[in-house]
C-alpha positions in Angstrom: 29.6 115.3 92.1 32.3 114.5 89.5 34.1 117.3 88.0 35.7 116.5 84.2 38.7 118.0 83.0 38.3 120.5 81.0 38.4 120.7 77.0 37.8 123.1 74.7 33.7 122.8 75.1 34.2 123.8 78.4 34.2 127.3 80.5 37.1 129.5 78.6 38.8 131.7 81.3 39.2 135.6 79.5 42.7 137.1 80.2 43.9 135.3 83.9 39.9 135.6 85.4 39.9 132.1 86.6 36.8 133.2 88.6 34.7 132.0 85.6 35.4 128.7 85.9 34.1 127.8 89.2 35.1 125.0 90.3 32.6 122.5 91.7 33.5 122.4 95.7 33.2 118.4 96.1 34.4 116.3 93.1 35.8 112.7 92.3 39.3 113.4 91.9 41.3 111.2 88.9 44.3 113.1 88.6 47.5 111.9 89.6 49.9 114.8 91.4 54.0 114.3 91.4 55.2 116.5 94.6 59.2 117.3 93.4 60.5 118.4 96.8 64.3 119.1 96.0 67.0 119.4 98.8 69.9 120.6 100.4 71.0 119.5 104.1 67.7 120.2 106.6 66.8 116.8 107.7 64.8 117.9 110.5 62.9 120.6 108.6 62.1 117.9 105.4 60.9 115.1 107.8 58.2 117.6 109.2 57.7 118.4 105.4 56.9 114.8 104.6 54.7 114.2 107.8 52.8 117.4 106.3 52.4 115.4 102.8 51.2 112.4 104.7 48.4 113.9 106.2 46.7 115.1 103.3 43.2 114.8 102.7 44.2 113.9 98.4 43.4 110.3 97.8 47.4 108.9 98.9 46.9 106.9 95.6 47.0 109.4 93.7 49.9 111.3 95.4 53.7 110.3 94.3 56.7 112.3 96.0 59.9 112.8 94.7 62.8 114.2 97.4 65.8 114.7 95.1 68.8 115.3 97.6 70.8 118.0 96.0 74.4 116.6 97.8 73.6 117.0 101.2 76.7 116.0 103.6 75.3 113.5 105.4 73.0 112.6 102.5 69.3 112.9 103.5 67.0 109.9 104.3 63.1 109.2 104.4 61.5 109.5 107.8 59.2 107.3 108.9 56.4 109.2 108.4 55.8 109.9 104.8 53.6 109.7 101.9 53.3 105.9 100.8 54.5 106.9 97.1 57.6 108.3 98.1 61.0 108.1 96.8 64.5 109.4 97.3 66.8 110.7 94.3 70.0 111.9 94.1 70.9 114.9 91.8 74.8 115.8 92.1 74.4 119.1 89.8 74.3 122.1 92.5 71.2 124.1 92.2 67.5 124.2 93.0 66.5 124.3 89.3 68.9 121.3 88.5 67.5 119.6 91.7 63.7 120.2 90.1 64.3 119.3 87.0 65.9 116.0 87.9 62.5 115.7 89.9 60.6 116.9 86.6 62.0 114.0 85.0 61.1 111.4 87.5 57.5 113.0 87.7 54.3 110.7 86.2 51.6 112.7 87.5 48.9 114.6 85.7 49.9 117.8 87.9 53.6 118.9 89.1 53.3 120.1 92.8 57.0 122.1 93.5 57.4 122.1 97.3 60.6 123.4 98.8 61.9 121.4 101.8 61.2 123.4 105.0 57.6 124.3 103.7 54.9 122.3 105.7 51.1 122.1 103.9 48.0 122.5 106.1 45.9 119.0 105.2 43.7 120.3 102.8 46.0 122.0 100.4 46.6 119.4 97.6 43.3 118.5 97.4 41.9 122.6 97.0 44.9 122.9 94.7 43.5 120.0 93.1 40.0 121.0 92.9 41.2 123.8 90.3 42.9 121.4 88.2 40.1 119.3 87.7 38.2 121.5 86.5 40.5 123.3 83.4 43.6 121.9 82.4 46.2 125.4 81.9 46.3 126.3 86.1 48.9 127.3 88.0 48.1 127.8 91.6 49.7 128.7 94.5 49.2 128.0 98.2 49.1 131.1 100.6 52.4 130.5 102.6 52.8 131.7 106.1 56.4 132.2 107.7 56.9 131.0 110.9 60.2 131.5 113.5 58.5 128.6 116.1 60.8 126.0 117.8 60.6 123.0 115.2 58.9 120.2 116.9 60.4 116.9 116.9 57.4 115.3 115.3 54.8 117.4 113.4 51.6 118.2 115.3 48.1 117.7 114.6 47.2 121.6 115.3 49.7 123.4 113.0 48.4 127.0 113.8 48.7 126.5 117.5 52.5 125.0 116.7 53.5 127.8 114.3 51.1 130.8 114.9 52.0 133.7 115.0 53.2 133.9 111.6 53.6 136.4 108.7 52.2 136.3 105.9 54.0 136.3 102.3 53.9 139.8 102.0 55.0 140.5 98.4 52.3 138.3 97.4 49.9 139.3 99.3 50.2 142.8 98.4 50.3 141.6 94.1 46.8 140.1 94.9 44.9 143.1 96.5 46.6 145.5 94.2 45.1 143.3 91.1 41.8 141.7 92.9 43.6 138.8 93.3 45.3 138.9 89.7 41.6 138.7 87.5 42.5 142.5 86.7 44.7 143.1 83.5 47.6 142.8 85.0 50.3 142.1 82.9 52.7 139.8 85.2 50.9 137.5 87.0 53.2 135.2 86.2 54.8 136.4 89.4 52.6 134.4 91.7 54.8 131.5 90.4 57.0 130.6 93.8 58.5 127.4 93.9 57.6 126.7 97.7 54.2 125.4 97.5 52.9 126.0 93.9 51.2 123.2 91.0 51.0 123.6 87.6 49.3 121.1 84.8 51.8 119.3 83.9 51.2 119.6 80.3 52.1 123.2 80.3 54.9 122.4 82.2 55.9 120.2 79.3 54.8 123.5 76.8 57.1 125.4 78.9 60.5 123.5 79.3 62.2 123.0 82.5 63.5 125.5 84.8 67.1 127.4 83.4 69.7 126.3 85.2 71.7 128.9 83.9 70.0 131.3 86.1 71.8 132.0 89.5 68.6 133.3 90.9 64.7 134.1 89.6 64.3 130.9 88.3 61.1 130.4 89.6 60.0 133.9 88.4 61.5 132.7 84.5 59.7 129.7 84.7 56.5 131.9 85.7 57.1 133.8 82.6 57.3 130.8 80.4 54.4 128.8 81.9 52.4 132.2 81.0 53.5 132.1 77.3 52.4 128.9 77.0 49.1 129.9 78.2 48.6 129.4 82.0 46.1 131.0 84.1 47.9 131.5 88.0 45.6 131.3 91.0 46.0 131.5 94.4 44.2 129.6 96.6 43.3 130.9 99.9 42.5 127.1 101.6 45.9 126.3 100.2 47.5 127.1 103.3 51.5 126.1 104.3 53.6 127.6 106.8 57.4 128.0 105.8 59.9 126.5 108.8 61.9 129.9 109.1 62.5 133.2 107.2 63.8 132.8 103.4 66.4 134.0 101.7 64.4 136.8 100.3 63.6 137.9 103.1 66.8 138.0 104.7 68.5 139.9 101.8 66.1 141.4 100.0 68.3 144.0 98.2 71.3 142.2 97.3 69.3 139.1 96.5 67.0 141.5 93.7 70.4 142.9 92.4 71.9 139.6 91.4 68.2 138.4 90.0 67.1 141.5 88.2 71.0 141.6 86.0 69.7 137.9 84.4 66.1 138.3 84.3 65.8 141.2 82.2 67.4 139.5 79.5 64.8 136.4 79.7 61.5 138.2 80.7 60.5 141.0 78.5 57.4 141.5 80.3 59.7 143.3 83.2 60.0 146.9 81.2 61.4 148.7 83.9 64.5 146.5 83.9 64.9 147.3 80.0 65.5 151.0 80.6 68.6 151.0 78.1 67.0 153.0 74.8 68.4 150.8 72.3 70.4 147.6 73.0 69.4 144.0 72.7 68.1 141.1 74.6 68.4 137.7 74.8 64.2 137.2 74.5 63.1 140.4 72.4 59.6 142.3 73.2 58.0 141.4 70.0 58.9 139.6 66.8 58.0 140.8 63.0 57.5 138.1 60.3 58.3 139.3 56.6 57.7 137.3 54.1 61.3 137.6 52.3 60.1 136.1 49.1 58.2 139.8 48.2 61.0 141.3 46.4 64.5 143.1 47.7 62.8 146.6 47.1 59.6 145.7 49.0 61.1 143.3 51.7 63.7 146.5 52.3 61.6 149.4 52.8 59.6 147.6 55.3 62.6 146.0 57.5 64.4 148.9 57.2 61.6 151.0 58.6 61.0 148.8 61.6 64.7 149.2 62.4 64.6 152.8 62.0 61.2 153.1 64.7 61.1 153.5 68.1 60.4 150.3 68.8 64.1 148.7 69.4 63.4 145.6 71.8 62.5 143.7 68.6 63.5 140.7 66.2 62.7 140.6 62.7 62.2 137.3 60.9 62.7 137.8 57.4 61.1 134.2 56.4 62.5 132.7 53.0 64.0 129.8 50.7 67.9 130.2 52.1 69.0 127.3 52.3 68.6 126.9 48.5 70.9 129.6 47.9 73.4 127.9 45.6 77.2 129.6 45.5 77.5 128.2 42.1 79.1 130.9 39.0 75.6 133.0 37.6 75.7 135.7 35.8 74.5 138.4 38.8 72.1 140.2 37.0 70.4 136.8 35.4 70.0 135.5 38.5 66.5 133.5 38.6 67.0 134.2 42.5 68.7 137.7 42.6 66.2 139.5 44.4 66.5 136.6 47.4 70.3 137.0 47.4 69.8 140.6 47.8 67.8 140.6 50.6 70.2 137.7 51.9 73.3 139.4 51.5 71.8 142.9 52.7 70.8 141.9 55.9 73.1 138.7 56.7 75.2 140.5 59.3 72.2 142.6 60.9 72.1 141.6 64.2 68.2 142.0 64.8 67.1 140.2 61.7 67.2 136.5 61.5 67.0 135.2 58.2 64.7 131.7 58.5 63.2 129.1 56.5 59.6 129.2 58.2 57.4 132.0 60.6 58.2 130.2 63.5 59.3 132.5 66.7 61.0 132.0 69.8 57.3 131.0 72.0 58.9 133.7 74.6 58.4 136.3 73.0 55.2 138.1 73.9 54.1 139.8 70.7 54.4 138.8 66.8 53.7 141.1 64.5 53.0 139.1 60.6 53.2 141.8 58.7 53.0 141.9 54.9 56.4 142.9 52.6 56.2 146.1 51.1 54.0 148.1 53.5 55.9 150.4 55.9 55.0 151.2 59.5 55.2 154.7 60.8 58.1 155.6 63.1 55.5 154.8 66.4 53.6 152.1 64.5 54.6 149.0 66.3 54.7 150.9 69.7 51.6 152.3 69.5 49.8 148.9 68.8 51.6 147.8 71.3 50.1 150.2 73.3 46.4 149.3 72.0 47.3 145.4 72.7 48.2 145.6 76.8 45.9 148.6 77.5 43.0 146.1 76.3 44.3 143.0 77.1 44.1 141.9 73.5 45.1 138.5 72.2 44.9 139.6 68.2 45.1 143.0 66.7 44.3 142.8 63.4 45.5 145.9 61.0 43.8 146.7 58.0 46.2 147.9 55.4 44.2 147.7 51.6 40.5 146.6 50.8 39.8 145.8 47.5 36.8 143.1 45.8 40.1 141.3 45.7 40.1 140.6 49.3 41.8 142.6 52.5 45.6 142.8 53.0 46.2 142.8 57.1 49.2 143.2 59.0 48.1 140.8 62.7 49.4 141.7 66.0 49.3 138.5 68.3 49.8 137.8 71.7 51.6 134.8 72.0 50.2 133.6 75.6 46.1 134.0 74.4 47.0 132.2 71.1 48.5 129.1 72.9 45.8 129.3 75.6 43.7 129.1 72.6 45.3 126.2 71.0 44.6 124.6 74.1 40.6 125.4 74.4 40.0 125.4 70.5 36.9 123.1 70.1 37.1 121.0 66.8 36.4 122.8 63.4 36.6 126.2 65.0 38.7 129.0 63.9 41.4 129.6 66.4 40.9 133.1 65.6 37.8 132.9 67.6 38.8 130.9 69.9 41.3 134.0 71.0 38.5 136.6 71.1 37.1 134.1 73.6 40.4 134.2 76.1 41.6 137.4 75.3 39.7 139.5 72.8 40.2 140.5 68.7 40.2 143.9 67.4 40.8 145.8 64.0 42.1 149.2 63.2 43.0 151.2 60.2 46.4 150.8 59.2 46.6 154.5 58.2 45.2 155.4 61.6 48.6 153.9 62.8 50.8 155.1 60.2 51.2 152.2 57.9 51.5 153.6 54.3 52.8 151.4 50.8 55.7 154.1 50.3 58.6 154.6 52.5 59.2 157.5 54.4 62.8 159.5 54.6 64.2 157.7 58.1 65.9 159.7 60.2 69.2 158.4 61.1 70.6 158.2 64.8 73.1 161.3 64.0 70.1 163.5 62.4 68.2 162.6 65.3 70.1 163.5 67.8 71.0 167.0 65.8 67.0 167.1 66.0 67.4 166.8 69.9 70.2 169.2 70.4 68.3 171.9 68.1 64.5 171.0 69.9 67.3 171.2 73.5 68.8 174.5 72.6 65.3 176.1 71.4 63.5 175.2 74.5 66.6 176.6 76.4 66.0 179.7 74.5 62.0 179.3 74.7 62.9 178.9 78.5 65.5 181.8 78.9 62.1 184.1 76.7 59.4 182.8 79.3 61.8 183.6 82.5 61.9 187.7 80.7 58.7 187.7 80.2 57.8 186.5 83.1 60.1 189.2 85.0 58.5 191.6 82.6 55.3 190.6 83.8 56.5 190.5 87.6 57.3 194.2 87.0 54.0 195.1 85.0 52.6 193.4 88.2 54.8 195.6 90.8 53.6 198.6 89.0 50.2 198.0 88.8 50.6 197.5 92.2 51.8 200.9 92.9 49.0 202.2 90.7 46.6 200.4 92.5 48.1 202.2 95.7 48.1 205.3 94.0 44.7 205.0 92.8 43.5 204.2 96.3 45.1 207.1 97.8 43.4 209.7 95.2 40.2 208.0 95.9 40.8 208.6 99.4 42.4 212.4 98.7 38.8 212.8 96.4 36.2 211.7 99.3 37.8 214.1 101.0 37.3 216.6 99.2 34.1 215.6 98.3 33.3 215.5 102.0 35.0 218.9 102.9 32.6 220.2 99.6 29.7 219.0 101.3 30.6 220.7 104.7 31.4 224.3 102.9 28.1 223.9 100.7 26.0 223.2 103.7 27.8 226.3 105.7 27.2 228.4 102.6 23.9 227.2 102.8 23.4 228.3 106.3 24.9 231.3 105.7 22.6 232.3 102.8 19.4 231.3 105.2 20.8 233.5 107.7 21.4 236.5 105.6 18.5 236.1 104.4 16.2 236.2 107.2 18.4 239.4 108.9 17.5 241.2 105.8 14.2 240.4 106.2 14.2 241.5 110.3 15.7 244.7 109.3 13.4 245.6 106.4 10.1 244.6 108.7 11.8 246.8 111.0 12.0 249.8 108.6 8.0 249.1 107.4 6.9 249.6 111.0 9.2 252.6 112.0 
């Protein structure tokens, strides 16, 4: 059975449910794989690599590997026993991703297959890697690597889990793919299955995405991940993708320190990673979400809705205010006759604002998860954006469409988009269709009210950083004093308690003082009783006595 690549008539995955797709489980493969395998010293661990790529049960004609020798001292060499497409490059710049990336740009094949060096594939993992990329053409998928600490063979055997058994298991992973049945939840990061030791990825996403940073010192495979997500990919993991890993990594090892170096560069690239973004209000290199204005409305207008999106709660955010700048002349005008004066206005008022970016078109930095187009002149509520936000990752949405005015002149909308499902979209959209549609279909399209989210056409009084935090001392010192009130009245009741406690006592004791009473009542009324019966029948002895004498 031949299994076409996908297009956009075919089966659309919604959100990262690859499970939809179903890939057929025999197929006529046609597309070419490029296996980058960069390197650094570990001869004996890369030959047993190589004899691991030899063996595979992929057509070898469709297989090309690239070993990119990152400087090794000796420099490294082909073993005998390798792929038949096989080459050896040199890359001098130190680094993995420089080492991949050199790789990349060798690479001719329809699908990039990263393998690190000491990582040996069982002999049906290309081709069940492959079998997922045949049938849609935005996958990433990722082989389930074991770690062994075996003796390395001097030649690779034909039974690799006699050879390397026991091993562990990727742990980390393992874990993110039960927690999330295996990642077709709405998880928000699956990006994080991306590991560069045995892991494939369409190769025109890989193209969408750009190469790996090299800037990173660590994470970039995680980076990349992120990227590769933005630009719409859906990450699998394959469980007949198997590979053992010759040794313990680094991760492994160091764990701690290795996550400490990481985390201090990838917050600044991944804005997905909130929990690394615990400062309340400084800035990052990638922002969370983006708003387009169109700058063109008028200085009035364009003001009091930038300035209340600076003033909201929302502070990991760029605004793009989106106008003619360029054709700003400096010649001598008369400022107030100024054909353009309300675009200098808006130019010169916002110039030197860090967070806004003054551009000649709506284009946004394709990292960024969210962008907002949202129309000049209306003005979100302090929580607007974050509560959309909200709405957006709690339903996995791809477009959030806000209705702001409806008229029988048409409907004015503020759009909330999710930059990932829009370029998965882009790359599914079937001729004609709206691409709008084509996002419901991968991720899902919503509207709400605009007032239900506090967008309104007149600005609000913004509460600057020194009122608000006079606003948090005053709410600190009155639930101090609310505190100190609950802790008296608490004691107050504690005593109220203590004393109905006693009373309680008391009242027990006078119940017990009353029965017995009551009971010694009952004794002295039944003895007066008996005394009454017995006086009265000796009165009536003595009178029958007196009647017969």
């Amino acid at each position: 059975m031949r299994a076409e690549p996908a297009s956009g008539s075919g089966t659309r995955v919604r959100g990262n449910d690859y499970r939809m797709l179903e890939p057929p489980e025999t197929y006529t493969p046609t597309l070419r794989v490029s296996v980058v395998v960069p390197a650094y010293g570990g001869q004996d661990k890369l030959d047993l690599a190589l004899a691991g790529l030899a063996r595979q049960t992929y057509p070898a004609g469709l297989i090309e590997v690239i070993v990119v020798d990152n400087g090794s001292s000796p420099p490294l060499r082909l073993p005998a026993e390798r792929p038949e497409g096989t080459r050896l490059i040199v890359c001098h710049d130190p680094g993995r991703a420089a080492a991949r990336n050199a790789g990349l740009a060798e690479a001719t094949g329809d699908v990039i297959h990263w393998l690190d060096s000491d990582v040996v594939l069982t002999p049906g993992s290309i081709e069940a890697h492959m079998r997922w990329h045949h049938a849609a053409p935005y996958l990433a998928v990722t082989s389930y690597i074991r770690f062994t600490d075996a003796p390395l063979p001097a030649e690779l055997p034909d039974d690799l889990e006699k050879a390397f058994e026991p091993a562990e298991p990727h742990a980390w992973i393992v874990d993110l793919i039960e927690r999330t049945n295996g990642l077709t939840d709405n998880t928000q990061r699956p990006f994080s299955l991306h590991v560069g030791g045995a892991t494939s990825v369409n190769a025109r996403l890989v193209a969408a995405a750009g190469t790996m940073d090299d800037e990173l010192i660590l994470g970039q495979d995680t980076e990349m991940g992120y990227r590769l997500y933005q630009a719409g990919a859906v990450f699998v993991p394959e469980p007949r993708a198997r590979a053992y890993h010759l040794g313990p990594t680094m991760r492994m090892r160091d764990q701690r320190p290795i996550d400490r170096v990481s985390y201090a560069f990838v917050a600044d690239r991944i804005p997905a990673y909130r929990w690394l973004r615990s400062h309340p209000s400084r800035q990052w290199k990638v922002p969370y979400i983006a708003i387009v204005v169109d700058g063109t409305a008028g200085y009035e207008q364009v003001r009091a809705t930038v300035d209340a999106l600076l003033a909201g709660t929302m502070l990991d955010l760029s605004i793009v205010v989106v106008g003619p700048w360029d054709s700003l002349g400096r010649e001598r005008r008369a400022p107030l006759k100024d054909p353009d004066l309300d675009l200098v206005l808006v130019h010169g008022h916002y110039l030197h604002e860090g967070r806004v970016r003054l551009a000649v078109s709506g284009e946004v930095d394709p990292g960024v998860p969210y962008v907002l187009r949202l129309p000049a002149g209306w003005v979100p509520g302090e929580d607007s954006l974050a509560r959309l936000l909200d709405l957006a990752r709690g339903e996995g949405l791809g477009l959030v469409n806000v209705l702001l005015h409806e008229s029988k002149d048409g409907v004015v909308a503020a759009r909330l988009e999710r930059a990932s499902s829009f370029a998965r979209a882009r790359i599914v959209v079937r001729p004609g269709e709206e691409l709008d549609d084509a996002v419901d279909d991968v991720a899902g399209v919503a509207w709400v009210e605009g007032e239900t989210y506090g967008f309104a056409e007149e600005a609000a009084e913004l509460l600057g950083r020194r009122s608000a935090y006079r606003a948090r001392l005053k709410a600190e010192a009155d639930v101090a004093r609310l505190t100190k009130e609950a802790e008296r009245l608490r004691a107050q009741v504690t005593k109220w308690r203590d004393e109905a406690g006693r009373w309680r006592k008391s009242a027990v004791e006078l119940r017990r003082d009353v029965s017995t009473l009551r009971r010694q009542l009952a004794a002295a009324n039944r003895a007066q009783q008996s005394m009454r019966v017995l006086l009265a029948t000796t009165v009536k002895r003595a009178l029958g006595k007196r009647l017969r004498g």
